[in-house]
N, CA, C and O of each residue as an XYZ file, in Angstrom:
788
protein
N     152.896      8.693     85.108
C     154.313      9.082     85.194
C     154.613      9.558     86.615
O     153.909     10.430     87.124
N     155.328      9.175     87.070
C     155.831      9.598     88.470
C     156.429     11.010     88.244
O     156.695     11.695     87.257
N     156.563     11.206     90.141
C     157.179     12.667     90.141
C     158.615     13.013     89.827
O     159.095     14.123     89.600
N     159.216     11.802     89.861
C     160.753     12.090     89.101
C     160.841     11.893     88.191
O     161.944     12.372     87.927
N     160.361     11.360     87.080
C     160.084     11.493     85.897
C     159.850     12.494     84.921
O     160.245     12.756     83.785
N     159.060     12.966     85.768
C     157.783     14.643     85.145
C     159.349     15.430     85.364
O     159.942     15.822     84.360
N     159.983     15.631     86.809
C     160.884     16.684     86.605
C     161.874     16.496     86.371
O     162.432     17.582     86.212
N     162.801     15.376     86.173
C     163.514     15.080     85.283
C     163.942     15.249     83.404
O     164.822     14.891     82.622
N     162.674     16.022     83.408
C     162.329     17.100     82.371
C     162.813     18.157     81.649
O     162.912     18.478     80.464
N     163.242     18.859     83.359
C     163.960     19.716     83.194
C     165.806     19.269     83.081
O     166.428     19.953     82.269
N     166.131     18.838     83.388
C     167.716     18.521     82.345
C     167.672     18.782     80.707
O     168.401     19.325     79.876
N     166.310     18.034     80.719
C     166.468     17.964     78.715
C     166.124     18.765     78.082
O     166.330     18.881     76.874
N     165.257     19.799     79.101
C     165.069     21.173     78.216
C     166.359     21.748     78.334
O     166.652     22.414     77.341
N     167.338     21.709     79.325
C     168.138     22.660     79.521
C     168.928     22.247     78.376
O     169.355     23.088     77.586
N     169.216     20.629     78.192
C     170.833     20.350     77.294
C     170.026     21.115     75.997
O     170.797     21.895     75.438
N     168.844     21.091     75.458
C     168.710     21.551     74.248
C     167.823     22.845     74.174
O     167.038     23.102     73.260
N     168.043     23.529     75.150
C     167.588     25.032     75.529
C     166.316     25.157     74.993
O     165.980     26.203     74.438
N     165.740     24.423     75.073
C     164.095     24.487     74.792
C     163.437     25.156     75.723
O     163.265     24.490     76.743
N     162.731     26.905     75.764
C     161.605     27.300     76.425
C     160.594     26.502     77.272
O     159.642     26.018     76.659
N     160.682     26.288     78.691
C     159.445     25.986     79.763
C     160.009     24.899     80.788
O     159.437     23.829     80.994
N     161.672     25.452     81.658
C     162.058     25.285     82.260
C     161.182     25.549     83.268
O     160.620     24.691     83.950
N     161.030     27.023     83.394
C     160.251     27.455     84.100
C     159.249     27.004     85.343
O     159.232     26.988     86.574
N     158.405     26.638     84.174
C     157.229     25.797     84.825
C     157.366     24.607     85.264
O     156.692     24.151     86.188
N     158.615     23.730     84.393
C     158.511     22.683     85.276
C     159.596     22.715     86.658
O     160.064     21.650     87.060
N     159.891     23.820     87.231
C     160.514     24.477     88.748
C     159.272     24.409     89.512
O     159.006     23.681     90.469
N     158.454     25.417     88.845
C     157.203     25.653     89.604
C     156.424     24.247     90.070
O     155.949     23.929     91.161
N     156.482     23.617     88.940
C     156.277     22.229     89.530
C     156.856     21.133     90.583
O     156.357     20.135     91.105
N     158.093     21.741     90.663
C     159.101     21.097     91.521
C     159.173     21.517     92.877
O     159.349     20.740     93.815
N     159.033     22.770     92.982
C     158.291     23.370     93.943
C     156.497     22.946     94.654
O     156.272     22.894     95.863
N     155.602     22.733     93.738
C     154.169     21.850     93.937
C     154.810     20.703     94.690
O     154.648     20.617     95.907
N     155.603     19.727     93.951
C     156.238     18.737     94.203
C     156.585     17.933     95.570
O     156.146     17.024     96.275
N     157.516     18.735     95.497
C     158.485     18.562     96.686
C     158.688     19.233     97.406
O     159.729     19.122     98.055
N     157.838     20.204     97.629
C     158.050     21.142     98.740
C     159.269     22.096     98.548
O     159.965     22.214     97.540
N     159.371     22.753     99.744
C     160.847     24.029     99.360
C     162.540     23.447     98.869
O     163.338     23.557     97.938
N     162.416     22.873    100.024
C     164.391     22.922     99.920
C     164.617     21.861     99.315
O     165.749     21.665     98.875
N     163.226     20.560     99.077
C     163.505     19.424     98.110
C     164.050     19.640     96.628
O     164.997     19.445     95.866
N     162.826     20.162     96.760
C     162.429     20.850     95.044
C     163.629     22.028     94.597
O     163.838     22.292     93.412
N     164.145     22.483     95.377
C     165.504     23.259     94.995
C     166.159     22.860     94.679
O     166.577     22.892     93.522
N     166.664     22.133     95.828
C     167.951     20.895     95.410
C     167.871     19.998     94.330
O     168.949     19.687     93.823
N     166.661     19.422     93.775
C     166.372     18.444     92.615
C     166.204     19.477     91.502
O     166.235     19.065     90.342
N     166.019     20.862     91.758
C     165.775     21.588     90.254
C     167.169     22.409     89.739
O     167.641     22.437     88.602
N     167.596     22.981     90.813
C     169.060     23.197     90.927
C     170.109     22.216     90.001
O     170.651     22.644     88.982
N     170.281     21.010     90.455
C     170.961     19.687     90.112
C     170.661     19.338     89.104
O     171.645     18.898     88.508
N     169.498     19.272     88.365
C     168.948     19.208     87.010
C     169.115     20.221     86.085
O     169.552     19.831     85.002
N     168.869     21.571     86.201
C     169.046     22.882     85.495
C     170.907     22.814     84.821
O     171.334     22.767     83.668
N     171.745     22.845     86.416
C     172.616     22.947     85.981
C     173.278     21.536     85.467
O     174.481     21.597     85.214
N     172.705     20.423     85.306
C     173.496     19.322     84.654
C     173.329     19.484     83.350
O     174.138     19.326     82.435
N     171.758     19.944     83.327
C     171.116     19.915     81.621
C     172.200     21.241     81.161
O     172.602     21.029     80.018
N     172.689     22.348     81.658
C     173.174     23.334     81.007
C     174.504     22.958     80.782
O     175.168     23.616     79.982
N     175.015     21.958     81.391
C     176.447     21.550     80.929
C     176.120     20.418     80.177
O     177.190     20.188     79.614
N     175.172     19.393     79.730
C     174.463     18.789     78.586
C     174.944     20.088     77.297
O     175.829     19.879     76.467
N     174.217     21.276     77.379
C     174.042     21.176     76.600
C     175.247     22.407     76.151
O     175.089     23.019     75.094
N     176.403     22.687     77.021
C     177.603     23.236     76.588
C     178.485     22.175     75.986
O     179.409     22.495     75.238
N     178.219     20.876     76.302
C     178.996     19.901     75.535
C     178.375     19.185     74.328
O     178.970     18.219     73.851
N     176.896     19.719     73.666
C     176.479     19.189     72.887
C     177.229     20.497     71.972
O     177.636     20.173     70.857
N     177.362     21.495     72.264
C     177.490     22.993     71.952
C     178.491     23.124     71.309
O     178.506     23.764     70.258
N     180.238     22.146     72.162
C     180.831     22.265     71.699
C     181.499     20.857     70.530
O     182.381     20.748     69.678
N     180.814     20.296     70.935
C     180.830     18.762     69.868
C     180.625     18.702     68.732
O     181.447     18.290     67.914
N     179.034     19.262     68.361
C     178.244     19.295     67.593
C     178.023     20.768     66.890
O     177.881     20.935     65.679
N     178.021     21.729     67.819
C     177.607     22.921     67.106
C     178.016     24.334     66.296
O     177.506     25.364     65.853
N     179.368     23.605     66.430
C     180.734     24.770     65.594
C     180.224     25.064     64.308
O     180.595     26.179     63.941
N     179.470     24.444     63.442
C     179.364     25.080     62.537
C     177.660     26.377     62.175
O     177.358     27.249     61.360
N     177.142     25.815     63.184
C     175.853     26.725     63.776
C     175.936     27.711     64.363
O     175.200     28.651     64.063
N     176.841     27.809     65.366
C     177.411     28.814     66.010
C     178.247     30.080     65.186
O     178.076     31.299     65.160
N     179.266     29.131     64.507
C     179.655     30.019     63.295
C     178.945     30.763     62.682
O     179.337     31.928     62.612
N     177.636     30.403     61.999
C     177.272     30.918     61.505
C     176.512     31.974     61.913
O     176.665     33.097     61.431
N     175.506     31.660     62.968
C     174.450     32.636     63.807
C     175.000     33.368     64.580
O     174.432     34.456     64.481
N     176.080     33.440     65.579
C     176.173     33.336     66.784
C     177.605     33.995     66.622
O     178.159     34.519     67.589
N     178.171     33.950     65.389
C     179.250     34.614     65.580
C     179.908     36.052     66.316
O     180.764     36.170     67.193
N     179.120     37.071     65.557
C     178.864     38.131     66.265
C     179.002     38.493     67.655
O     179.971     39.080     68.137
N     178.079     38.147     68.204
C     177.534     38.625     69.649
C     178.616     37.255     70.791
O     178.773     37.412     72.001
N     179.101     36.241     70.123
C     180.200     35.527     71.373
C     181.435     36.671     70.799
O     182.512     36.730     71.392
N     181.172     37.475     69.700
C     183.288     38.380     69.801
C     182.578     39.293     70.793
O     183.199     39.318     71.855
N     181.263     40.204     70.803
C     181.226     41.018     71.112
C     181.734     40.990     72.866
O     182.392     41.795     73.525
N     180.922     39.347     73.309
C     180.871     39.108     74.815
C     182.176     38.455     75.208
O     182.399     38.475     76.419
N     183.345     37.717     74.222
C     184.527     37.470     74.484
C     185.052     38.533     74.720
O     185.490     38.186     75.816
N     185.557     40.068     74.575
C     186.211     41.442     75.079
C     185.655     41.274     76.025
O     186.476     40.930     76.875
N     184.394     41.322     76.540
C     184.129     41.427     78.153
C     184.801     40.043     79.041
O     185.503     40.305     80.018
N     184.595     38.802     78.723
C     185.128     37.966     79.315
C     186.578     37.939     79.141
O     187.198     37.105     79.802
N     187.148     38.633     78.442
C     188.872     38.300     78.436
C     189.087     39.980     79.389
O     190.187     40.534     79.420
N     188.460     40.279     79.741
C     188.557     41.570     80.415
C     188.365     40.921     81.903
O     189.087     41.287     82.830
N     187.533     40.117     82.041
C     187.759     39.755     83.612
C     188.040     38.105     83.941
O     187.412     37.224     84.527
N     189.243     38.186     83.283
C     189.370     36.293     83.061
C     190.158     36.612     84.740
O     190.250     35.599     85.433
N     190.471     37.376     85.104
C     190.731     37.046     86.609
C     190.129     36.657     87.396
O     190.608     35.931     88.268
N     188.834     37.017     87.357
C     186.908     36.543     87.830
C     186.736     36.461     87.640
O     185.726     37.161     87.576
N     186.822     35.039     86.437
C     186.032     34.902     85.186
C     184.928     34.083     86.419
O     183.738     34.136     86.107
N     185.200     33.477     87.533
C     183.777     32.827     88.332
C     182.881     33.455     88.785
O     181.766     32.968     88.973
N     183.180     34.597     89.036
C     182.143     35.214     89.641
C     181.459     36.535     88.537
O     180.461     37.121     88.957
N     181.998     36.920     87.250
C     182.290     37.271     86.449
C     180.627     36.402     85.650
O     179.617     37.052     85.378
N     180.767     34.896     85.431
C     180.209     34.684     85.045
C     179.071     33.895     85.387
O     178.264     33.441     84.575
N     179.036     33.716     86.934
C     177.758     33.249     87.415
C     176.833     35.033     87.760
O     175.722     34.999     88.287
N     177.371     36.179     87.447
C     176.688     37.139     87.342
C     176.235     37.106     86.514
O     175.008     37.190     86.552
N     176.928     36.960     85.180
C     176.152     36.407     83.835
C     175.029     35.818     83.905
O     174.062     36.269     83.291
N     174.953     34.809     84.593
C     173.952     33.932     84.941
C     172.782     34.286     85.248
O     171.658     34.068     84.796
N     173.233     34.896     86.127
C     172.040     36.052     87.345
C     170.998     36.857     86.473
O     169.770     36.782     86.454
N     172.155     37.908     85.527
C     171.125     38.694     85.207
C     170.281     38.554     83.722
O     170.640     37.938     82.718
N     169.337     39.154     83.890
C     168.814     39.156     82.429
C     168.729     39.642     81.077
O     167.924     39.614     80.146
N     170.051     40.170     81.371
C     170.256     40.806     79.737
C     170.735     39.884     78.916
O     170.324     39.843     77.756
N     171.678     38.998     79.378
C     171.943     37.537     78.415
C     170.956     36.440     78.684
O     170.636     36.139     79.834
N     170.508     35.883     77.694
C     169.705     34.710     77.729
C     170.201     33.627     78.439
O     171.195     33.370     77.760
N     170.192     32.890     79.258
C     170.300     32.084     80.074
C     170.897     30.468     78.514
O     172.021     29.971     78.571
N     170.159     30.158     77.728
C     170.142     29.618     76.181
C     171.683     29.968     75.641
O     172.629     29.186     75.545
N     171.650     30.984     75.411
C     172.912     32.110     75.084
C     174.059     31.390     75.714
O     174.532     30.389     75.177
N     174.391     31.735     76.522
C     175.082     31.416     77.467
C     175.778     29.877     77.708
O     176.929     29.467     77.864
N     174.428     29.265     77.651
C     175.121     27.031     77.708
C     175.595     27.071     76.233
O     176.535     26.380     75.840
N     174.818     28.008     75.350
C     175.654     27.705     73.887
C     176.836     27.775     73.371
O     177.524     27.003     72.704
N     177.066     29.604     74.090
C     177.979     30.608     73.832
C     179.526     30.135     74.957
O     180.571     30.764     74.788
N     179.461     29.151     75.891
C     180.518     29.722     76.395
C     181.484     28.439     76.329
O     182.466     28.574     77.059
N     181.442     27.453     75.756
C     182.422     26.692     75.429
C     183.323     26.966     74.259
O     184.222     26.140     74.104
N     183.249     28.178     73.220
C     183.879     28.489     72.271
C     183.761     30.073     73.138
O     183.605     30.950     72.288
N     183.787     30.567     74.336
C     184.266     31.789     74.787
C     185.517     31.405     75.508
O     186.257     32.286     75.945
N     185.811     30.049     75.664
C     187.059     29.219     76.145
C     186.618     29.212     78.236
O     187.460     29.065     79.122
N     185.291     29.392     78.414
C     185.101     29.179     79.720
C     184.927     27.341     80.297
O     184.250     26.432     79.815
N     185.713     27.358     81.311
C     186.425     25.894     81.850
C     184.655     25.150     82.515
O     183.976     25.523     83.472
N     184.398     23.932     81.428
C     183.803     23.166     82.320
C     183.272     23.349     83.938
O     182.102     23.627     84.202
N     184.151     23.180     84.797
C     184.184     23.377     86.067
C     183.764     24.754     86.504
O     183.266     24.920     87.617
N     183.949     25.739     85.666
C     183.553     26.875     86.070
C     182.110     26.996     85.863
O     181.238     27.447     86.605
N     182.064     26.592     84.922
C     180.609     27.163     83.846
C     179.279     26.077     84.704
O     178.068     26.292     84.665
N     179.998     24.891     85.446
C     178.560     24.222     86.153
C     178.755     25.188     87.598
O     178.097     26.219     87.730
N     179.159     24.997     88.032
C     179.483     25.497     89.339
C     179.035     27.037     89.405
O     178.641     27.660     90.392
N     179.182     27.425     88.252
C     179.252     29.192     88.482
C     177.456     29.444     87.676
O     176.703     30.390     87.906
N     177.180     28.189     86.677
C     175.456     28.125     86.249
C     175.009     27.736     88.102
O     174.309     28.534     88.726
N     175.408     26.756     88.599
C     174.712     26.272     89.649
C     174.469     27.731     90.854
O     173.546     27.705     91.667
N     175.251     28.668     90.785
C     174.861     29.906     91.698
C     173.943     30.813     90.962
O     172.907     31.162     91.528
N     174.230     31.267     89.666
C     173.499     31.807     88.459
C     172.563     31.590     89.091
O     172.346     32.265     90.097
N     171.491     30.316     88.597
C     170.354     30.171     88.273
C     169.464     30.200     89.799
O     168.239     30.164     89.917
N     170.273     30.258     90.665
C     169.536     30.266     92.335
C     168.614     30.983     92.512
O     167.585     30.537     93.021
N     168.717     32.145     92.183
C     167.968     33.536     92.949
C     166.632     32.738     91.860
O     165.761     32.173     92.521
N     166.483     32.687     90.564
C     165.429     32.388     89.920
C     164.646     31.236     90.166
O     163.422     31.224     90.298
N     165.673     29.942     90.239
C     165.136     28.756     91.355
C     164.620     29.023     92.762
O     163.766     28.231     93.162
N     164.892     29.737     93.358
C     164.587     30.113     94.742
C     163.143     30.648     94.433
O     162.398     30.103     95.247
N     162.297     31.633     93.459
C     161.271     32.397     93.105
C     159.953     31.028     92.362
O     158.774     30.887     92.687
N     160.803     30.200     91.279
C     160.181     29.643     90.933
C     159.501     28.240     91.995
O     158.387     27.733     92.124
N     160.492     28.070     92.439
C     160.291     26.621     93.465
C     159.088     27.163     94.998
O     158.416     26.428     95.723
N     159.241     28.830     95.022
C     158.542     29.509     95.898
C     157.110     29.494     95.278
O     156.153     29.128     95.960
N     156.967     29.892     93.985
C     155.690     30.081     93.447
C     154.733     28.671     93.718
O     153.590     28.597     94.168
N     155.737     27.505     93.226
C     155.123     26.093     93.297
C     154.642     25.590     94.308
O     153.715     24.794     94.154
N     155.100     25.885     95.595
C     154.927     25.505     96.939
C     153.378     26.202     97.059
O     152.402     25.572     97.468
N     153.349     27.322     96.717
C     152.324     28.326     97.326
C     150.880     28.123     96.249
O     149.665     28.200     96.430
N     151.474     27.925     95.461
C     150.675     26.839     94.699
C     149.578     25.616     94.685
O     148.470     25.315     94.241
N     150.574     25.164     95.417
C     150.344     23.717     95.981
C     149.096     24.258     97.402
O     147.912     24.058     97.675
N     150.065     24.887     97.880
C     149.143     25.352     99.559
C     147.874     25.972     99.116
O     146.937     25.478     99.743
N     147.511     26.846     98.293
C     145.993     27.212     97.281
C     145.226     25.949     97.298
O     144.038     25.955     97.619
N     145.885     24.799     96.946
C     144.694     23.693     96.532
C     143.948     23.260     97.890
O     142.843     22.746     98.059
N     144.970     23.662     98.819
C     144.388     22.693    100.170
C     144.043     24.208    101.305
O     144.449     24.235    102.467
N     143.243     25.350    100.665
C     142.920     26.286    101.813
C     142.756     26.193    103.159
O     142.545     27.238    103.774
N     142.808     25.184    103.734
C     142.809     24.810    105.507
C     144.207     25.024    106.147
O     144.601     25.450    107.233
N     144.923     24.442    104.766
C     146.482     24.627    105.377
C     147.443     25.858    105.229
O     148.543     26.093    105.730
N     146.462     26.717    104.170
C     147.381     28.179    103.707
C     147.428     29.430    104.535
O     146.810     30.488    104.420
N     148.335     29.023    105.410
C     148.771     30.667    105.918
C     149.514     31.361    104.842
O     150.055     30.833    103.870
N     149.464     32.654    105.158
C     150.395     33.465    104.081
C     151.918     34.319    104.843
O     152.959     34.553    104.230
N     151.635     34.652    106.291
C     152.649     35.105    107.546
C     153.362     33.779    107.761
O     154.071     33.900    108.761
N     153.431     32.959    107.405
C     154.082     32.109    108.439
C     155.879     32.730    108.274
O     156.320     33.137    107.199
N     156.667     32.681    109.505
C     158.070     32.424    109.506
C     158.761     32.242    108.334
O     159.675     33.001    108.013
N     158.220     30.795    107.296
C     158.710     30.888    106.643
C     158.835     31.330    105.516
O     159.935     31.634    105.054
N     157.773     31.440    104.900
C     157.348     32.965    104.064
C     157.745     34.123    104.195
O     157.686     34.799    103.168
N     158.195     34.689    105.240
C     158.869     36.133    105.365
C     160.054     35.631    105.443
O     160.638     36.595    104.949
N     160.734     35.023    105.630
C     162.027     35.000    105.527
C     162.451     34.188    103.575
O     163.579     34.450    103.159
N     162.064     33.827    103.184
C     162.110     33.115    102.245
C     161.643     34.636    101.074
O     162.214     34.905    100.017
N     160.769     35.207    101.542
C     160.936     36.541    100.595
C     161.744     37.406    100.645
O     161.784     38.231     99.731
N     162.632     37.478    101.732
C     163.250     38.522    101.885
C     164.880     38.038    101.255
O     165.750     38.724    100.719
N     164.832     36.523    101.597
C     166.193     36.110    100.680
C     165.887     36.124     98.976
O     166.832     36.406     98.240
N     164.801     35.872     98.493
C     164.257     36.533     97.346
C     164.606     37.747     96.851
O     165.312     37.946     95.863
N     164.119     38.521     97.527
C     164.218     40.026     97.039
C     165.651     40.466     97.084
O     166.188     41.213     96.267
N     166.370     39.753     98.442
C     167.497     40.286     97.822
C     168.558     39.498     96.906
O     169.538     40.027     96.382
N     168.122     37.858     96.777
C     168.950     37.275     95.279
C     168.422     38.069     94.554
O     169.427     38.724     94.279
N     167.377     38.696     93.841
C     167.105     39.667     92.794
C     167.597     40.887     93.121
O     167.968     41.514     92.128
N     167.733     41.445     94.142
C     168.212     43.218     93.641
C     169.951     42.824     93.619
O     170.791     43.658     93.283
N     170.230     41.685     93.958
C     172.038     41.532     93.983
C     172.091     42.066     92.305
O     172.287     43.241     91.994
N     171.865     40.901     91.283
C     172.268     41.510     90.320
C     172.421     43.063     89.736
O     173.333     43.748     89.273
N     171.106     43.213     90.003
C     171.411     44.986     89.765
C     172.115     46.029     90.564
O     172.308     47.174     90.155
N     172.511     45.542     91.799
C     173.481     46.317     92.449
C     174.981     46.168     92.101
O     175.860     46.949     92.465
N     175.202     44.752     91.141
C     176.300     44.395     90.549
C     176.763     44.423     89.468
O     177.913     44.215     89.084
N     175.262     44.861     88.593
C     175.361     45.462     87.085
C     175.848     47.137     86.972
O     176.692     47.744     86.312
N     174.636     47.571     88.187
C     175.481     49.331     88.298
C     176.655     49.668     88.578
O     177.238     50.663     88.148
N     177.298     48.416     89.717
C     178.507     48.518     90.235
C     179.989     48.226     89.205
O     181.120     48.687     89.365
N     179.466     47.281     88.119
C     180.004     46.876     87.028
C     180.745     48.047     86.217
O     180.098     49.055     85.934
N     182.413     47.902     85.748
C     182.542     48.642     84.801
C     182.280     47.812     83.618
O     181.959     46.625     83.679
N     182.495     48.770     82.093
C     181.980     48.120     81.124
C     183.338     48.054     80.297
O     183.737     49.122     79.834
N     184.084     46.911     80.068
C     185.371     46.651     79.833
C     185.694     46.925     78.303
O     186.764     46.900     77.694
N     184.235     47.229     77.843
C     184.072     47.746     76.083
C     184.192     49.233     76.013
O     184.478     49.726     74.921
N     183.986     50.092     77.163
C     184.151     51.375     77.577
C     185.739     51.899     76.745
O     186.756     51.207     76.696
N     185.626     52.827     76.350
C     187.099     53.442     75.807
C     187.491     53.798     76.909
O     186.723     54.059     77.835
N     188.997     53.875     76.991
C     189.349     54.443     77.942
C     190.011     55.698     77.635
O     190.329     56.074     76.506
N     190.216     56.400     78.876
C     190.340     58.287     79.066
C     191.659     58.373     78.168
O     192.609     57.698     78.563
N     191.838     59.187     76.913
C     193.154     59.793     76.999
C     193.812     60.122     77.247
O     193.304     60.995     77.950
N     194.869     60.271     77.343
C     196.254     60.695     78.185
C     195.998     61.931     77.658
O     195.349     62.181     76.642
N     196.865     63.141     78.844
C     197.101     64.797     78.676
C     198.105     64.536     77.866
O     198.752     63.548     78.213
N     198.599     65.256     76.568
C     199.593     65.174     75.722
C     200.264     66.347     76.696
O     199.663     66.825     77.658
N     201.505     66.702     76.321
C     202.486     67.574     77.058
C     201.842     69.127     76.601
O     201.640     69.992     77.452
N     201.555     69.342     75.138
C     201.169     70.321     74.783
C     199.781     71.566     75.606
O     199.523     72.767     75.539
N     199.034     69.911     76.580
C     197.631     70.308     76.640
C     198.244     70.857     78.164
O     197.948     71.908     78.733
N     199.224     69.750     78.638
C     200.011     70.216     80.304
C     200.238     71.414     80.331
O     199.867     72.092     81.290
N     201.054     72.067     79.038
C     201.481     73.848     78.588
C     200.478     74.837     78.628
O     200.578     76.036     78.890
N     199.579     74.214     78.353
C     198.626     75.165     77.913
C     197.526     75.894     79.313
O     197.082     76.979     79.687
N     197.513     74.468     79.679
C     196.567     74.869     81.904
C     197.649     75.274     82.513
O     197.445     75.539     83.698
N     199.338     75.506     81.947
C     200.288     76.031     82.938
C     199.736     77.484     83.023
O     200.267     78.302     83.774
């Protein structure tokens, strides 16, 4: 089987959210080296995740109904809370890991999020994690052939440091986050105004 074959893989896990994307990044990374293997795992991840928001919404209304009901009302109040950003709103979604990545290609064609948004805004999502996995694969690869493995090179320090910070973004954007399920403050009734006079 050739090498586009093997990672061409990853689309079909994504349309049917099958566990061990993962590894085949890491492989894509072995593969093709850095910025190849991004670009081909990137392009695949997010085609397979809009695969499988349109299998989601074709096919899976009555599955969804049933399982899934719940937890898309709970996460529709948050998304109708920032339908002004619903793009950036929801490629944070993407980012972090409290929603399942699965969740998400299932959940958001009956959360009423637009096609166009949902690839485009998966295609930034899934970066910071593509960027880690496609890193692991490379370095990977450079292990088999010890003559050629530096660990300082240029591009290794710079390539970790855009790492570390696609990963601490989310959490500087989760703390920064209000929580749109939050009650909000009561009003001073006039009585309570009388009373601190």
């Amino acid at each position: 089987m050739s090498n586009a074959k093997e990672i061409r893989h990853v689309h079909r896990i994504q349309a049917f959210a099958i566990p061990g994307s993962v590894m085949l990044s890491v492989l894509g990374g072995a593969l093709f080296k850095l910025w190849r293997g991004i670009i081909i795992v990137l392009f695949c991840a997010s085609v397979g995740s809009l695969c499988c928001y349109t299998i989601s919404w074709y096919v899976c209304h009555p599955i969804v109904e049933k399982y899934l009901k719940k937890r898309i009302q709970q996460l529709s109040v948050k998304i109708e809370a920032k339908r002004d950003e619903l793009f950036f709103y929801f490629a944070f979604l993407r980012v972090t890991p409290f929603i399942p990545n699965w969740f998400m290609s299932v959940a958001s064609p009956h959360l009423g999020i637009p096609p166009v948004t949902f690839y485009f805004g998966t295609l930034i999502g899934v970066l910071p994690n593509t960027l880690v996995t496609v890193q692991a694969g490379v370095t990977l690869a450079a292990l088999a052939s010890p003559d050629d493995f530096t660990l300082l090179t240029p591009q290794n320090i710079i390539m970790t440091i855009v790492i570390c910070i696609c990963l601490l973004m989310p959490i500087v954007l989760h703390h920064n986050a209000e929580d749109p399920t939050a009650d909000a403050p009561k009003p001073a009734s006039d009585e309570d105004g009388l009373a601190q006079v």
